[in-house]
OpenMM code with the backbone's topology and positions (N, CA, C; nanometers):
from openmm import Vec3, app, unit

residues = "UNK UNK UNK UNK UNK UNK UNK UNK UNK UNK UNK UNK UNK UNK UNK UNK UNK UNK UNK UNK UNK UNK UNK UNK UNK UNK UNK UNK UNK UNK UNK UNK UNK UNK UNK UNK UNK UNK UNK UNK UNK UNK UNK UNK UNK UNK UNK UNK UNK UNK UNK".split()
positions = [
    Vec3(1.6424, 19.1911, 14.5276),
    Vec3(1.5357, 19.2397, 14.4413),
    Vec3(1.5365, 19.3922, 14.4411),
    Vec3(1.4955, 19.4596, 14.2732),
    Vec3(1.5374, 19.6154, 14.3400),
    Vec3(1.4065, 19.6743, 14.4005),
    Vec3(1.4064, 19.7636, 14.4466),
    Vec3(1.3166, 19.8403, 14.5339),
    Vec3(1.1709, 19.8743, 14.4063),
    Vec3(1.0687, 19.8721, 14.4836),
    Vec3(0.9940, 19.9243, 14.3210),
    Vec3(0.9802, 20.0589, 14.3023),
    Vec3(1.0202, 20.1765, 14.3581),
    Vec3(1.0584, 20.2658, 14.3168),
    Vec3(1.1683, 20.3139, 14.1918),
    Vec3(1.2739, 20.2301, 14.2430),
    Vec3(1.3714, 20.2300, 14.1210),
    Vec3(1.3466, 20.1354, 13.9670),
    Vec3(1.2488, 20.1103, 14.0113),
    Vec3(1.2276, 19.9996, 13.8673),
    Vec3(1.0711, 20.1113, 13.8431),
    Vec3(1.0130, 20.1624, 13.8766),
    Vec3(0.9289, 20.3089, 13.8893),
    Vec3(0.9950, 20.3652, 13.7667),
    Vec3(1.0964, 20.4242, 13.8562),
    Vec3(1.2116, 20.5403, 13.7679),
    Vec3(1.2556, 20.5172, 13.5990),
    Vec3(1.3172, 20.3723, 13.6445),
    Vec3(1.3696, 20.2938, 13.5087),
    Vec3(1.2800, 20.3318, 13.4478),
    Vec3(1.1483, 20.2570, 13.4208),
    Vec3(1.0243, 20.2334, 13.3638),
    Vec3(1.0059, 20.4355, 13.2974),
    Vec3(1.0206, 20.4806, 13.3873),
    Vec3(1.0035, 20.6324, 13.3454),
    Vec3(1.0876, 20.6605, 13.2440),
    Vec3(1.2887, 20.6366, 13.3015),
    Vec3(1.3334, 20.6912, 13.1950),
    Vec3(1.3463, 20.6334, 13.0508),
    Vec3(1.2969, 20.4771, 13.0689),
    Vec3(1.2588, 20.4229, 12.9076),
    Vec3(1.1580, 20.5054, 12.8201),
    Vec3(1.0381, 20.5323, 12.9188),
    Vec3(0.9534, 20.5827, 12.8280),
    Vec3(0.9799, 20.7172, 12.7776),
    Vec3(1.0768, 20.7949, 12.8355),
    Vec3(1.0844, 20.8923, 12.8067),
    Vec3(1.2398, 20.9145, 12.6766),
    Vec3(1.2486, 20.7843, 12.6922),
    Vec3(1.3827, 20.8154, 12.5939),
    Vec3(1.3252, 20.7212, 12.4745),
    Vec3(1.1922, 20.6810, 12.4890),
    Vec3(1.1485, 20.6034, 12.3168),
    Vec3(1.0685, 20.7330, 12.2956),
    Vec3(1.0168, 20.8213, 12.3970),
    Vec3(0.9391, 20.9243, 12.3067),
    Vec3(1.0009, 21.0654, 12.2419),
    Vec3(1.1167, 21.0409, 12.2388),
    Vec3(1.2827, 21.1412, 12.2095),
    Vec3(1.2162, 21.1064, 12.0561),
    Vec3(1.2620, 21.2080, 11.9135),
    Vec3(1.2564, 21.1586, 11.8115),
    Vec3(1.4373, 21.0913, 11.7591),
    Vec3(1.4400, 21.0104, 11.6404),
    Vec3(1.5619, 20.9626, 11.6497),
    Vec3(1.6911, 21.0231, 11.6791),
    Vec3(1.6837, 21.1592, 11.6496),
    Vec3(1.8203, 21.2102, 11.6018),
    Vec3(1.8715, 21.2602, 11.7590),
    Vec3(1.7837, 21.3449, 11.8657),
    Vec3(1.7860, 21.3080, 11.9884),
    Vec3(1.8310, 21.1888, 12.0564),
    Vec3(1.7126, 21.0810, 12.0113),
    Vec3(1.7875, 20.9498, 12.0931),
    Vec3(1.9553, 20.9202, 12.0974),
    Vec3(1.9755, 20.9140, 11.9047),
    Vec3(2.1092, 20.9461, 11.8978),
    Vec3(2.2185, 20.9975, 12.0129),
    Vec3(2.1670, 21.1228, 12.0140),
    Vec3(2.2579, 21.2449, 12.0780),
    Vec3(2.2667, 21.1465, 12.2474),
    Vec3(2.1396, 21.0882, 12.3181),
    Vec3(2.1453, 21.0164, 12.4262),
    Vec3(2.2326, 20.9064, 12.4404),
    Vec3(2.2572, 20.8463, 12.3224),
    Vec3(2.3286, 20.6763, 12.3314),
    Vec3(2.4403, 20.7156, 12.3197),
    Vec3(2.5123, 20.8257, 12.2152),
    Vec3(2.6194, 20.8689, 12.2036),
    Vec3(2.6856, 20.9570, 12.3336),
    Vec3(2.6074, 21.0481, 12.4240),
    Vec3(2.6105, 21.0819, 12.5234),
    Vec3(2.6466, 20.9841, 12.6431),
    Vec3(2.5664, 20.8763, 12.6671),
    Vec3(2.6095, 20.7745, 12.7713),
    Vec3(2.7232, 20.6729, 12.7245),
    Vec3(2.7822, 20.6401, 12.5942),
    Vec3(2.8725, 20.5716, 12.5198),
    Vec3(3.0090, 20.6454, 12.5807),
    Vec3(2.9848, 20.8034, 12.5841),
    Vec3(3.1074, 20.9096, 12.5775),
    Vec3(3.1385, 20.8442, 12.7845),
    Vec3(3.0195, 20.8697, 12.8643),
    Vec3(3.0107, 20.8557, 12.9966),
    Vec3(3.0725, 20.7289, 13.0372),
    Vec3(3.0555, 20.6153, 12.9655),
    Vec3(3.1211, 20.4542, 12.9717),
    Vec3(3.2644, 20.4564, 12.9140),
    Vec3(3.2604, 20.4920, 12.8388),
    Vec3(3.4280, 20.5214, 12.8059),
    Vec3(3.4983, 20.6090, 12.9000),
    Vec3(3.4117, 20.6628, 12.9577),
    Vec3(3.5521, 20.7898, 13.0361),
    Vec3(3.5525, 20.6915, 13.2109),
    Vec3(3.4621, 20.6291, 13.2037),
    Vec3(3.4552, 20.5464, 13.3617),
    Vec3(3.4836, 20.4004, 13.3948),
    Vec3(3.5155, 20.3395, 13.2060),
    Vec3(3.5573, 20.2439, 13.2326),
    Vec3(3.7424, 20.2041, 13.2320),
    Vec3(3.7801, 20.1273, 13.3286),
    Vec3(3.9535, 20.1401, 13.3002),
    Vec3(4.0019, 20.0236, 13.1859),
    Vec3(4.0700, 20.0949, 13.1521),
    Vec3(4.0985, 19.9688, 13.0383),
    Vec3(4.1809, 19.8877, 13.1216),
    Vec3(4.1893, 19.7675, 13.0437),
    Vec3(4.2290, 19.6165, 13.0775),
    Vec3(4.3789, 19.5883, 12.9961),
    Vec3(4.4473, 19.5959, 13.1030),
    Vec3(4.5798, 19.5340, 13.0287),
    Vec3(4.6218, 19.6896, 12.9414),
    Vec3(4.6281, 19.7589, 12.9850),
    Vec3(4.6726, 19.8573, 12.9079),
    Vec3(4.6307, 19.8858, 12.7773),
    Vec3(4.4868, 19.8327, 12.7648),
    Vec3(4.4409, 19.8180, 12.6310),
    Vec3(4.3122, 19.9221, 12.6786),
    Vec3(4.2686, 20.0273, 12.5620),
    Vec3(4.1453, 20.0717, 12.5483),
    Vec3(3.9793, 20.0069, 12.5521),
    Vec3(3.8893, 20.0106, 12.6279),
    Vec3(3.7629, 19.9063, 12.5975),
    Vec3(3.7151, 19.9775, 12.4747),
    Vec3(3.6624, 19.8990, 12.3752),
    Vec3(3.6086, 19.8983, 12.2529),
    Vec3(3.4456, 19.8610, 12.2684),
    Vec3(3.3677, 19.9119, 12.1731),
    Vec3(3.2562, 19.9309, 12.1691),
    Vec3(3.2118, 19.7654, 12.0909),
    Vec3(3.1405, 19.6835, 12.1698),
    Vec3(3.0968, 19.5936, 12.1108),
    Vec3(2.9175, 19.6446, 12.0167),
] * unit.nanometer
topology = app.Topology()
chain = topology.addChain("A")
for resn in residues:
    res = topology.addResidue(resn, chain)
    for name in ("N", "CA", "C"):
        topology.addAtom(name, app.Element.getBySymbol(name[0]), res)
């Protein structure tokens, strides 16, 4: 079970990323998209693709 501090935090950084206006949020999803691509290894010598 996680600690309730960290589900605290979570809870924080949701609210703080629905009160971003869109074009911001944007810049956030595209920001952590860039962070998952650079940390994930591809499979089989293949690139991971964005479902």
């Amino acid at each position: 079970m996680a600690d309730p501090s960290d589900e605290a935090q979570g809870l924080r950084l949701v609210r703080a990323f629905l009160s971003l206006p869109p074009e911001k949020r944007a810049e956030v999803i595209a920001f952590v998209e860039d962070l998952v691509r650079a940390h994930v290894a591809p499979v089989d010598g293949r690139e991971a693709t964005p479902t």
